[in-house]
C-alpha positions as CSV (number, residue, x, y, z in Angstrom):
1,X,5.0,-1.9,-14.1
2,X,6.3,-5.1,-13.0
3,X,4.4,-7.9,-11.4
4,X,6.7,-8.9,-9.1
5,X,9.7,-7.2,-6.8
6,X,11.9,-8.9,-4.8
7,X,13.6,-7.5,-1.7
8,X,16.2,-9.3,1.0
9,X,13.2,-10.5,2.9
10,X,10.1,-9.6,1.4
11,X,8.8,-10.0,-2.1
12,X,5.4,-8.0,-3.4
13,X,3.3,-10.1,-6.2
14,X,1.1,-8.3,-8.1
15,X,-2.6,-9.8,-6.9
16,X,-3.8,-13.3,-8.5
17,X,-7.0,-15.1,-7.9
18,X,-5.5,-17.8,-5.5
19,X,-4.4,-14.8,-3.1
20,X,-8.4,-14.1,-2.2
21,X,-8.2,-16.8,0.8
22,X,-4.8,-15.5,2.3
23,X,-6.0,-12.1,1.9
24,X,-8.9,-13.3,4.0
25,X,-7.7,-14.5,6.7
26,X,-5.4,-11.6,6.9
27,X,-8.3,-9.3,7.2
28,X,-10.0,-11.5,9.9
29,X,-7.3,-11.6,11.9
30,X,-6.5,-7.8,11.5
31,X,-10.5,-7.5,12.2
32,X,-10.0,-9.5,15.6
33,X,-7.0,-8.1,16.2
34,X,-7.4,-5.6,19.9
35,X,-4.8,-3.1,17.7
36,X,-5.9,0.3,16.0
37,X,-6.0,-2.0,12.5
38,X,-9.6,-1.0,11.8
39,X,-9.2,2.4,12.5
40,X,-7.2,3.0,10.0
41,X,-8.5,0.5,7.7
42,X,-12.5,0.6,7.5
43,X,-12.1,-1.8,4.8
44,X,-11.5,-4.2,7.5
45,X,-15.2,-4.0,9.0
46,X,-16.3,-6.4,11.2
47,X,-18.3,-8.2,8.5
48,X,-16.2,-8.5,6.3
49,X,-16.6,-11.9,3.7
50,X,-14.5,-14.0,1.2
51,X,-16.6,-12.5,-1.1
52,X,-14.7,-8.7,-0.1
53,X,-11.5,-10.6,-0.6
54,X,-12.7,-11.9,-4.3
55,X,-14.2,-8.4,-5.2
56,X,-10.9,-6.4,-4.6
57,X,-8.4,-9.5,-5.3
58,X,-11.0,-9.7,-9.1
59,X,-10.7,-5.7,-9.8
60,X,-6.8,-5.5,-8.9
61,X,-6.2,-8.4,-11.2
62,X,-8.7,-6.9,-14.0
63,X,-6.9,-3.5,-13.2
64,X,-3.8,-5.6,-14.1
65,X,-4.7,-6.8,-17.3
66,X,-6.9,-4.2,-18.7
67,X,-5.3,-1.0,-20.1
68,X,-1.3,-0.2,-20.4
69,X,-2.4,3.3,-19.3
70,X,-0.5,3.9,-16.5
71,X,-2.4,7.9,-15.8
72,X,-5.9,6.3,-16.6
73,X,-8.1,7.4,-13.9
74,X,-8.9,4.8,-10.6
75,X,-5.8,3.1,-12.0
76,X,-4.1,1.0,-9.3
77,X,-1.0,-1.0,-9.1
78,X,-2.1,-3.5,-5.9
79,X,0.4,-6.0,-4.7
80,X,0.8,-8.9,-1.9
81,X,3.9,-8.5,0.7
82,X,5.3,-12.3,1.7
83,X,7.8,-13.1,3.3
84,X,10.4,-14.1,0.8
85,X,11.6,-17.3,2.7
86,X,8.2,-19.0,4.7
87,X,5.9,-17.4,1.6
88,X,4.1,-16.0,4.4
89,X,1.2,-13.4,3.1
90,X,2.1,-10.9,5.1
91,X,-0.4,-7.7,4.0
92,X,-0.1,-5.2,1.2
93,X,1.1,-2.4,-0.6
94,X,0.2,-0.7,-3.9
95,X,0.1,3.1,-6.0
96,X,-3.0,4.1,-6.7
97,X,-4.7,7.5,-7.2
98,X,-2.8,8.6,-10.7
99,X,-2.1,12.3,-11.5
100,X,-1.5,12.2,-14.7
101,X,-1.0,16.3,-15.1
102,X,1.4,16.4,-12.8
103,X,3.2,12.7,-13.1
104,X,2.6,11.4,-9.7
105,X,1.1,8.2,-7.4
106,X,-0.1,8.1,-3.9
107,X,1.1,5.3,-2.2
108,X,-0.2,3.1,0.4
109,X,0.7,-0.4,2.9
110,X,-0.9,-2.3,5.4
111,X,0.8,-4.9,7.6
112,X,-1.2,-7.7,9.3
113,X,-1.1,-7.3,13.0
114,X,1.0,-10.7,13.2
115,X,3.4,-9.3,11.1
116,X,3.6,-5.8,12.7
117,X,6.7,-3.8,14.2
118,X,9.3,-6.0,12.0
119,X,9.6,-3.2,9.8
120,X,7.4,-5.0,6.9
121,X,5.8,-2.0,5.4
122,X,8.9,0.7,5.1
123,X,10.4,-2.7,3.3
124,X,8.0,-3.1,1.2
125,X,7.2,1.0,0.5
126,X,10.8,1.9,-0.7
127,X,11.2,-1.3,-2.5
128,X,7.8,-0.5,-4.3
129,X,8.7,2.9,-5.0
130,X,12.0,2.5,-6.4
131,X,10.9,-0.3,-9.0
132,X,8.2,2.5,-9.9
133,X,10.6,4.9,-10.5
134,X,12.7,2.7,-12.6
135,X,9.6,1.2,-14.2
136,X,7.0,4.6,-15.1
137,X,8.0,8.5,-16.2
138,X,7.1,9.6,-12.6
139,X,8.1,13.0,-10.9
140,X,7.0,12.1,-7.2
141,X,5.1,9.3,-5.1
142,X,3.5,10.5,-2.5
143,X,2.4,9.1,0.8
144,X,-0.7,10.4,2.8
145,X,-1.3,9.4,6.5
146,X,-3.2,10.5,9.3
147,X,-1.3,12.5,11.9
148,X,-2.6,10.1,14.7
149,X,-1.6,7.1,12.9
150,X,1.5,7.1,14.2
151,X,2.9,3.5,12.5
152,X,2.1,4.7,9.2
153,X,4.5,7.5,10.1
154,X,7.0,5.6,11.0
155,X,7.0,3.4,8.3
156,X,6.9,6.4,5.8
157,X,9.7,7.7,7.7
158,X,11.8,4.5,7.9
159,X,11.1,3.8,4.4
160,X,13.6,6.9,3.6
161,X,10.2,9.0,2.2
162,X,10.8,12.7,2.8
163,X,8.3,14.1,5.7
164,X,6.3,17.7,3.9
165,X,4.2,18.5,6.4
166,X,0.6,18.8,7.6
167,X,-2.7,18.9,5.0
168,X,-5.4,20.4,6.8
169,X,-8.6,17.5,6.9
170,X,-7.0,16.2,3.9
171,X,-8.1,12.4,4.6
172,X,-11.7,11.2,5.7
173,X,-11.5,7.7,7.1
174,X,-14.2,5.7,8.5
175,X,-16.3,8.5,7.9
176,X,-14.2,10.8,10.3
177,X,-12.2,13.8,9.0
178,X,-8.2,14.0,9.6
179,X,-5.3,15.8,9.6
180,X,-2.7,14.0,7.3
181,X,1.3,14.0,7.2
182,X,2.4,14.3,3.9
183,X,5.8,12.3,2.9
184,X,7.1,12.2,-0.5
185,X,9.7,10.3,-2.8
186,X,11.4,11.9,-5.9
187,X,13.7,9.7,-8.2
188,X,16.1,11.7,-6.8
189,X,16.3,9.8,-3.8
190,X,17.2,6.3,-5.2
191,X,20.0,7.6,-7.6
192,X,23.3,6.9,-5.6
């Protein structure tokens, strides 16, 4: 999978070591943020540290360089959105939870709440997924999100992904059990 993808007016970077600081501050303004941010995103707790930033920021990078397995499980693809202009770190996006059976990625996006509602994440989500189709022997990407978040919706849906349905308490976040919308991609939908 390539490291980098660049889009009109975002790029994604695959994680490096000097993003640990910009992914900090993202999550403490996300954290401070009066929004549903931290709903959604527990990682985002209130005490959260540089340190959180280093630990994920250190695995994706290892998960980079470590195995060309693409199907090995816990394998994740993690990358960085900016703004492709101001170089702005704007939140992220990444596949992760491999299927290797049936050939297929989850995939997820989070948008700083400064960045929010300028259609960041369906940006960076179909031009993720299409470089993964072009780059890996996938069947499907799928996209899970909780039926009361109703901006991951949208951005699934704005991002072209093709809405399934309902999974019964399919997703426990924060502890809580949920209802998830189920939206999928298939090469299909990126051949002209």
């Amino acid at each position: 999978m390539r490291t980098e993808i660049y889009g009109s007016q975002i790029v994604v970077k695959a994680y490096e070591t000097s993003f640990i600081p910009l992914l900090f501050e993202a999550a403490i303004e996300a954290r401070d943020d009066d929004g549903d941010f931290t709903r959604w995103m527990p990682w985002c707790h209130e005490n959260y540290t540089m340190e959180d930033s280093r630990t994920f920021v250190e695995k994706t990078v290892e998960d980079w360089h470590d195995s060309d397995d693409i199907w090995r499980p816990g394998r994740q693809f993690a990358y960085a959105i900016f703004d492709s202009k101001a170089e702005k770190f704007l939140g992220g996006v990444g596949l992760n939870q491999p299927n290797a059976e049936h050939k297929f990625y989850n995939l997820g996006y989070w948008v700083r709440p400064s960045a929010q509602n300028r259609g960041i994440a369906s940006r960076a989500t179909r031009l993720l997924a299409h470089a993964a189709f072009e780059d890996m022997p996938l069947n499907r990407i799928e996209i899970l999100a909780a039926v009361e978040n109703i901006p991951s919706r949208n951005a699934a849906e704005k991002a072209g992904a093709h809405y399934e349905g309902v999974l019964r308490k399919r997703l426990v976040i924060g502890g809580r059990i949920h209802d998830a919308a189920l939206f999928s991609f298939i090469r299909e939908d990126f051949q002209n």
